[in-house]
C-alpha positions as CSV (number, residue, x, y, z in Angstrom):
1,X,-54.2,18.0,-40.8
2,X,-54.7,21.7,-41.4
3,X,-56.4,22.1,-38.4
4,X,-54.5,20.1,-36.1
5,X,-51.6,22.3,-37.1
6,X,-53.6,25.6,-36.7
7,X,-54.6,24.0,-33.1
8,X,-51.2,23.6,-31.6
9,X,-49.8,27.2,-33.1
10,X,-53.1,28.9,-31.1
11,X,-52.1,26.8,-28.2
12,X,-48.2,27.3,-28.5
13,X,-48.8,31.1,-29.2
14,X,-51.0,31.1,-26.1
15,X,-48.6,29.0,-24.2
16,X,-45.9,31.6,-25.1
17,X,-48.4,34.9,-23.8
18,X,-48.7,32.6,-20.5
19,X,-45.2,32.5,-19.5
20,X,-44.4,35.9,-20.7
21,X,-47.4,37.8,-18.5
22,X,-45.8,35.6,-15.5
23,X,-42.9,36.4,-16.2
24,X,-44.0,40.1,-16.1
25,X,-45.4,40.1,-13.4
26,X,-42.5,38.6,-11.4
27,X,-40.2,41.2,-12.7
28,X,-42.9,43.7,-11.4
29,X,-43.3,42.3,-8.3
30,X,-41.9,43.8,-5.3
31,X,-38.6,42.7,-4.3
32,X,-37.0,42.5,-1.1
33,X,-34.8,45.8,-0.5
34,X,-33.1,47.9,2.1
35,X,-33.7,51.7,2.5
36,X,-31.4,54.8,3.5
37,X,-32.2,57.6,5.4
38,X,-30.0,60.5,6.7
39,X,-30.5,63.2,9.2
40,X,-29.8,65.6,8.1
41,X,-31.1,65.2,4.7
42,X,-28.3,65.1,1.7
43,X,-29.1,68.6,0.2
44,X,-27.9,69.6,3.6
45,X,-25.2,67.7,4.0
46,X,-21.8,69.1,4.4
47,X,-18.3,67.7,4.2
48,X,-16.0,67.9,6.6
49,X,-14.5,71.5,7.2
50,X,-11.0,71.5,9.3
51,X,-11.5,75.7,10.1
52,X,-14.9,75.6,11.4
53,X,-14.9,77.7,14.1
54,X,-17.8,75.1,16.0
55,X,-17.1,71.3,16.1
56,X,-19.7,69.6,13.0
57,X,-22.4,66.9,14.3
58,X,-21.5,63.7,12.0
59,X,-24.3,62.4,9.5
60,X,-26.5,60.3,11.4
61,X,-27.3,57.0,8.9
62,X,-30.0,54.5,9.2
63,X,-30.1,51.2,6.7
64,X,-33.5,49.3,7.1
65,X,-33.8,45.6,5.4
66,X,-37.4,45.2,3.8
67,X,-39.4,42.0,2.7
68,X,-41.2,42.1,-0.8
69,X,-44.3,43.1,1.3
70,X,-42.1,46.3,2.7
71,X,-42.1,45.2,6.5
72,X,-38.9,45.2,8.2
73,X,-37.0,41.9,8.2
74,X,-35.6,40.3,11.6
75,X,-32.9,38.5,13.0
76,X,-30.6,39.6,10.0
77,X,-26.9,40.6,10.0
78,X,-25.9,43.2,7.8
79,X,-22.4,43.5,6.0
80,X,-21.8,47.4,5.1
81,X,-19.1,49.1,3.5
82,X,-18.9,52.9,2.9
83,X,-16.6,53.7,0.1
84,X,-15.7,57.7,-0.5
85,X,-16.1,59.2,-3.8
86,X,-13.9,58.4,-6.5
87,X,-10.3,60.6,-7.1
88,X,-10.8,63.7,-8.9
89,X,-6.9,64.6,-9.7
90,X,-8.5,68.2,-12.1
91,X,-10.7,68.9,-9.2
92,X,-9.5,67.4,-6.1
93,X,-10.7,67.9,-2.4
94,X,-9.6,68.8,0.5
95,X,-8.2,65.4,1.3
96,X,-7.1,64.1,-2.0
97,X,-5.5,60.7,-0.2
98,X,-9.2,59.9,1.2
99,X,-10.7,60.2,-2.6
100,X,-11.5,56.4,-3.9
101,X,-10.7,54.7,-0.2
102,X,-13.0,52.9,1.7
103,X,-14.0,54.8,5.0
104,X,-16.2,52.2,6.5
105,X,-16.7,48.2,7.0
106,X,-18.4,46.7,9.6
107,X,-20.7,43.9,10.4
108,X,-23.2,44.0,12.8
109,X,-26.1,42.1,14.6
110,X,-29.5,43.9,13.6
111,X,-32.6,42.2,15.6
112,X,-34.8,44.3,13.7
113,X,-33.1,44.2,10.6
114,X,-31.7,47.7,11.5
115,X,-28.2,49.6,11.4
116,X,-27.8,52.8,12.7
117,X,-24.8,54.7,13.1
118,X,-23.0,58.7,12.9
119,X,-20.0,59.0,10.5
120,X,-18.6,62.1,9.5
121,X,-18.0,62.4,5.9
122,X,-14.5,64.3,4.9
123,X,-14.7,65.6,1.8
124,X,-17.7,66.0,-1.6
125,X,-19.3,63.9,-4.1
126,X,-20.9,60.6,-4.1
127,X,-20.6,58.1,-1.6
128,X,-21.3,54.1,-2.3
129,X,-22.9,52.1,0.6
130,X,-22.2,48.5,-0.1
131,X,-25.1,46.3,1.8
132,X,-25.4,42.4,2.3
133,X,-27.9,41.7,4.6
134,X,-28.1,37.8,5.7
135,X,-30.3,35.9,8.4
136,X,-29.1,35.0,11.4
137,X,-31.5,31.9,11.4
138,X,-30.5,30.0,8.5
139,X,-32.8,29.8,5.7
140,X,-35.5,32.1,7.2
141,X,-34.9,34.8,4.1
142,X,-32.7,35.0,0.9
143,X,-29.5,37.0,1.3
144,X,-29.7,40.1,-0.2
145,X,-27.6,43.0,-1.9
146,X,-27.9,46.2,-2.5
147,X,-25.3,49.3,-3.4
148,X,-26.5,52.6,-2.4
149,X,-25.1,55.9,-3.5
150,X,-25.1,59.0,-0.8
151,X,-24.3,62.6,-2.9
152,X,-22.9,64.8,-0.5
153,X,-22.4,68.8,-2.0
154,X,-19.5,71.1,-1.1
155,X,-19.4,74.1,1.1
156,X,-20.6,76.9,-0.5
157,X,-17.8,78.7,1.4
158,X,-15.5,77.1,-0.6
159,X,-16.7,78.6,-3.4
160,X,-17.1,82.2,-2.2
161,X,-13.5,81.4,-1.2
162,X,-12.6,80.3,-4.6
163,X,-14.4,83.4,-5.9
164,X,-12.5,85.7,-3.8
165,X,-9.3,84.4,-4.5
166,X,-9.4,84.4,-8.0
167,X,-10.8,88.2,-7.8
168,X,-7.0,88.9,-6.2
169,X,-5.5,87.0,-8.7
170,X,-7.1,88.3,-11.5
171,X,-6.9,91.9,-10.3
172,X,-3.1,91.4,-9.6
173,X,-2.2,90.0,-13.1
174,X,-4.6,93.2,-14.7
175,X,-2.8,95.5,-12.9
176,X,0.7,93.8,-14.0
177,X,-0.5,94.0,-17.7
178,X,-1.5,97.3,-17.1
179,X,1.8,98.7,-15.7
180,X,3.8,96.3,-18.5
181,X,1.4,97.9,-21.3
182,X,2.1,101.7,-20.2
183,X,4.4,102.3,-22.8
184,X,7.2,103.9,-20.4
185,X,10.7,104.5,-22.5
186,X,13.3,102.2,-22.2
187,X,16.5,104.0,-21.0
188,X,19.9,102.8,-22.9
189,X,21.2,99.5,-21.5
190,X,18.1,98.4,-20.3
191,X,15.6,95.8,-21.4
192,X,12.7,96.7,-20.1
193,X,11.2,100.1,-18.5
194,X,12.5,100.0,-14.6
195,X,8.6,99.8,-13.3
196,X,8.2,96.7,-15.4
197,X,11.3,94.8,-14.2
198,X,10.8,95.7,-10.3
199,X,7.0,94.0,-10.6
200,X,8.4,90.8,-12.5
201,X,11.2,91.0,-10.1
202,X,8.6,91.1,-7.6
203,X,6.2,88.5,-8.7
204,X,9.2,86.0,-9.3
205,X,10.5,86.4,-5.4
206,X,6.9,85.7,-4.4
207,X,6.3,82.7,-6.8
208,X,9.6,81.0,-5.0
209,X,9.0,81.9,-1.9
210,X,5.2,80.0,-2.0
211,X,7.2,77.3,-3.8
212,X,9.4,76.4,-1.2
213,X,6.5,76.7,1.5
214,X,4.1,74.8,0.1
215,X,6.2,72.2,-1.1
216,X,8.9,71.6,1.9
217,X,6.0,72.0,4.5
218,X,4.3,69.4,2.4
219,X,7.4,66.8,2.5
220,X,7.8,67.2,6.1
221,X,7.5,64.3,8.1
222,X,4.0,64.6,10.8
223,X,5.1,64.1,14.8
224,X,5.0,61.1,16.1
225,X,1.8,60.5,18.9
226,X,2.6,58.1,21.6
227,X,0.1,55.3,21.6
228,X,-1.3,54.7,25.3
229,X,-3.9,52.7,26.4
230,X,-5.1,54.1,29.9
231,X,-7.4,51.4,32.6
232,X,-8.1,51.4,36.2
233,X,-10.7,50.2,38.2
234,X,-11.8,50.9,41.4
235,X,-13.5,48.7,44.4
236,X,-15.7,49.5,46.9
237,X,-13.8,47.9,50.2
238,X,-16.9,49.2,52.2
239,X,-18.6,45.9,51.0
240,X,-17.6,43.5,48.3
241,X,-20.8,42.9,46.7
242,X,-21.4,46.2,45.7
243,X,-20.3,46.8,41.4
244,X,-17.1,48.0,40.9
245,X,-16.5,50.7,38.8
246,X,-14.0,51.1,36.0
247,X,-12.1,54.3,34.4
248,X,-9.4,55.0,32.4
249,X,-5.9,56.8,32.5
250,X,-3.4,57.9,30.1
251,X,-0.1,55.6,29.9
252,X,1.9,54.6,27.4
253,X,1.7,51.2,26.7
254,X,3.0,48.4,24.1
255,X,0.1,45.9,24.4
256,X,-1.7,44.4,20.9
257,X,-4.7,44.5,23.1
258,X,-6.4,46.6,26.6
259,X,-8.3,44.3,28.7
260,X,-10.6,45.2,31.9
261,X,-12.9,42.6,34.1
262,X,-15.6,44.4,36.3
263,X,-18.3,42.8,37.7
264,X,-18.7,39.3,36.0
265,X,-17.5,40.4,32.5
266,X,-14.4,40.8,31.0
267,X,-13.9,42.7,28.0
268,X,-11.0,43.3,25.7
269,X,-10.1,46.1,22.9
270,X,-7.5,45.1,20.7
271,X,-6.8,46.2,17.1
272,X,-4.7,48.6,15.3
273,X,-2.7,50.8,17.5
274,X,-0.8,52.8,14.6
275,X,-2.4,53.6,11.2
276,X,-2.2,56.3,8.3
277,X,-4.9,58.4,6.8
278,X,-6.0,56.4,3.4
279,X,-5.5,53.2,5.3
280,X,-8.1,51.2,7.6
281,X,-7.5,50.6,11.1
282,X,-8.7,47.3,12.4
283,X,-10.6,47.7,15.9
284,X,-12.2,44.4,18.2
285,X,-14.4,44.2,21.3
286,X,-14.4,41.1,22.9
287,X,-16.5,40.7,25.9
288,X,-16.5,37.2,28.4
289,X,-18.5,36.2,31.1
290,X,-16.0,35.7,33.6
291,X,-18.4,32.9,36.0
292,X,-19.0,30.4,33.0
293,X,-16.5,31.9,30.7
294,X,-19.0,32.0,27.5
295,X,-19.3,34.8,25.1
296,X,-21.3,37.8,26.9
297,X,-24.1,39.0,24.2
298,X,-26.8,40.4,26.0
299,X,-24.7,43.7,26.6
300,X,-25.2,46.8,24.1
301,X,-22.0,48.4,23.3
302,X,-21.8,52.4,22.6
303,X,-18.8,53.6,20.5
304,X,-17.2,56.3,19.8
305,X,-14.2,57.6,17.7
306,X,-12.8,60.8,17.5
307,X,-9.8,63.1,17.5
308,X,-7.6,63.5,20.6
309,X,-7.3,67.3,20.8
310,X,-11.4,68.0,18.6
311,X,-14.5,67.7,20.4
312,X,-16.0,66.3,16.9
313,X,-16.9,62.8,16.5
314,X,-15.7,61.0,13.6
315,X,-17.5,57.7,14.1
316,X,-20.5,56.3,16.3
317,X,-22.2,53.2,16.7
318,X,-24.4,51.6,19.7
319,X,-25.2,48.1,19.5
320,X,-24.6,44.2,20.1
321,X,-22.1,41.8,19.7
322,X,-22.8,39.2,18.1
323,X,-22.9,36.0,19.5
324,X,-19.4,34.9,19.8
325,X,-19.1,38.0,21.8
326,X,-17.1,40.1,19.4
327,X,-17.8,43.3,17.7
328,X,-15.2,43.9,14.6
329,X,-15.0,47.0,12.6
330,X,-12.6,48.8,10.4
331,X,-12.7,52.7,10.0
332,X,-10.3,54.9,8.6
333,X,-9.7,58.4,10.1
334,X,-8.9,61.0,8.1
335,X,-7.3,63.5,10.1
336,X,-3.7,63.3,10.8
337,X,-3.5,63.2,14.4
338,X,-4.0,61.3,17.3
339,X,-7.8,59.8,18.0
340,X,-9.5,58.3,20.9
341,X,-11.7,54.9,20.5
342,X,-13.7,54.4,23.4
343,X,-15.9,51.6,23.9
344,X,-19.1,51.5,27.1
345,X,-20.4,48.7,27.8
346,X,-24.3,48.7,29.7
347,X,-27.1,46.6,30.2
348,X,-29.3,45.6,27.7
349,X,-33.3,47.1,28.8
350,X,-35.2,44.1,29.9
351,X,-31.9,41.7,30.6
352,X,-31.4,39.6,33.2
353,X,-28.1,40.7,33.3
354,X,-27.5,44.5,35.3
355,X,-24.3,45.9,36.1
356,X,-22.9,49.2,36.7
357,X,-22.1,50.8,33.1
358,X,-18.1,51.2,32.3
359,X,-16.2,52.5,29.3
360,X,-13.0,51.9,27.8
361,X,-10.5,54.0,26.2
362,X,-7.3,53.3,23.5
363,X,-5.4,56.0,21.6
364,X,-4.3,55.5,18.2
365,X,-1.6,57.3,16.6
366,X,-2.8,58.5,12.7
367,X,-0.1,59.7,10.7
368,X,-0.8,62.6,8.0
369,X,0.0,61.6,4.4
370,X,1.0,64.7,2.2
371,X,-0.9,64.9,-0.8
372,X,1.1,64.1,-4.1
373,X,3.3,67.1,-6.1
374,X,1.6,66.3,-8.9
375,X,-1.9,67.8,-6.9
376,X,-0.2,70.4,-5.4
377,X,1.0,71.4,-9.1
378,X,-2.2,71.2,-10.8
379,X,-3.5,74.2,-8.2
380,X,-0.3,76.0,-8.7
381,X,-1.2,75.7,-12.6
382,X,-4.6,77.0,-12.2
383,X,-3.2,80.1,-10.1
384,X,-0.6,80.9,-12.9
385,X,-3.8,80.8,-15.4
386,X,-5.4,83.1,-13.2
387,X,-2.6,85.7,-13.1
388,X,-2.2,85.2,-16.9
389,X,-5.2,86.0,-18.0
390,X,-5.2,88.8,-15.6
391,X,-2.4,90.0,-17.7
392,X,-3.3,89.7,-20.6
393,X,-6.4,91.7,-19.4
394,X,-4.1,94.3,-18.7
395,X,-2.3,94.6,-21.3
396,X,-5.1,94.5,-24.0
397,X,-7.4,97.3,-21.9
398,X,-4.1,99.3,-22.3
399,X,-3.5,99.1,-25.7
400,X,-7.2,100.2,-26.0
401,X,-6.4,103.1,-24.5
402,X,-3.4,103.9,-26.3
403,X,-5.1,103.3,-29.9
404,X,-8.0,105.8,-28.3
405,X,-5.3,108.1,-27.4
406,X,-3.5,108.3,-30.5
407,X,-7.0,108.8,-32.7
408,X,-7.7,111.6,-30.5
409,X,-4.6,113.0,-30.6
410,X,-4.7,112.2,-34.9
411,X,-8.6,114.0,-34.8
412,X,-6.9,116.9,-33.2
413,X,-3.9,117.6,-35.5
């Protein structure tokens, strides 16, 4: 009996080993992932500056979907959603409304498991990429998920900025403690030496006066953009089965949605025509065969988002719609003003279908939000520490001088 029970603990302990080391080795295995690569690189990376004297290139991304074996997956779809770095209300940014928002969300066909696009990233910190990539054929892969995390660093002119200002600051304050610290007699009736109160008299004119800028520039309301949506096409009357051709021209128009037909397609832009910065605008490209009137997908589409009055692009993407014909993304644009989404339609390489390439425009009005008082006093708080301390700078290096002068004066007598 003593043996049969010594039997089935050896074979229950080795049972137990068995599973485990499989179990471990799953766990080791390689799993099915999906890789992000920039250009250029994170470290040199840089947010958004509005005074740059030369227009900045946008971050060019790249998301690749890889089997356990590390080859790139095919006929996949992927889901993505770029979310901005969380609110930072001690430290904030240069768009404090964009902090915590999502910038980003699109889903696109990827034949080669694939998604490439250029997005211009407004402000510091660390982004999240939120990936689902899913097969187009069912069944042919698991779904999979992934969160990424993109660090981008600030300026480094902001901080010789910072640096600077604070210097002035600092300086100004030490030479207020200094004057306020001099000792000077007080003449009868007065309260304070007459060099004293004309620099707090002074200081307290300029503290109102930045007040009221700051804060009723702040509170007033951005102009209002028209929203146009511009199309014309052109024919060649010289003979009718040559491609037409189709451009665009500024008018102001009411429309949900722009709509052009040129040479066996139709396509049609519709979407948000008024948005906010902090909110996401909704954009569509829908694109017909205009002989069988079915869904047109073997057409790439290049896109293209950016201010109305900048030569800086705030969004890019080139590819294909799926295959109800429609392309849908969301983006939100952080700059209060005015943007232009255009959308070109060519010829896929290979495809049986050729055409003359054409491009379609829509403005979108953005409205500027103002960023809270609360922000906006928080940096007048870190000013006033500056000047205090300053002050207090002052006043302490003058009172060292006036103890050194009366010992010298004491050594003397």
């Amino acid at each position: 009996m003593s043996k049969f029970k010594r039997s089935a603990l050896l074979g229950l302990v080795c049972l137990f080993g068995v599973v485990l080391w499989g179990w471990i080795g799953v766990a080791q295995a390689p799993q099915p992932s999906i890789r992000l690569t920039t250009s250029p690189i994170a470290s040199q990376m840089r947010p958004f500056e509005a005074e740059a004297i030369h227009p900045q290139n946008p971050v060019q991304l790249s998301l690749q979907a890889l089997d356990s074996a590390g080859q790139a997956l095919k006929n996949t779809q992927i889901h993505l959603q770029l979310l901005t770095p969380p609110a930072t209300p001690w430290f904030t940014t240069d768009f404090p409304i964009v902090e915590g928002t999502t910038l980003l969300d699109m889903t696109a066909v990827a034949p080669v498991g694939k998604l490439e696009w250029q997005q211009m990233l407004p402000i510091r910190g660390n982004y999240q990429l939120q990936v689902e990539v899913t097969p187009t054929i069912p069944n042919s892969f698991a779904p999979i998920q992934q969160t990424l995390t993109l660090t981008v660093p600030e300026n480094w002119v902001k901080y010789r900025n910072l640096s600077i200002l604070v210097t002035i600051l600092l300086a100004a304050g030490l030479v207020g403690g200094w004057i306020i610290g001099s000792g000077q007699p007080i003449k009868s009736g007065e309260i304070a030496p007459q060099r004293v109160r004309l620099l707090l008299n002074s200081a307290i004119v300029v503290a109102i006066a930045a007040l009221l800028w700051v804060n009723i520039s702040a509170e007033l309301p951005p102009s209002q953009g028209a929203i146009v949506a511009s199309a014309q096409t052109e024919h060649d009357h010289a003979d009718h089965t040559h491609t037409e051709h189709s451009h665009t021209t500024s008018k102001p128009s009411t429309k949900q949605s722009t709509q052009w037909q040129s040479q066996g397609l139709e396509m049609k832009l519709s979407g948000t025509k008024t948005t906010m910065v902090g909110q996401l605008a909704k954009l569509q490209v829908d694109l017909i065969d205009t002989k069988t009137q079915q869904p047109a997908t073997d057409v790439t589409l290049r896109i293209k988002a950016k201010p109305k009055e900048d030569e800086w692009v705030a969004f890019a993407y080139q590819g294909m719609p799926n295959s109800a014909g429609k392309f849908t993304w969301q983006e939100q644009f952080f700059d209060g003003a005015p943007h232009i989404v255009e959308v070109e339609v060519t010829p896929q390489v290979g495809s049986k279908r050729q055409f003359q390439p054409f491009q379609v425009a829509q403005t979108i009005d953005v409205e500027g939000v103002a960023p809270p008082l609360w922000i906006r006093l928080i940096s007048l708080a870190y000013l006033t520490i500056c000047v205090v301390v300053g002050l207090l700078i002052g006043l302490w290096l003058q009172w060292r001088r006036q103890a050194t002068k009366r010992n010298w004066q004491r050594g003397f007598s």
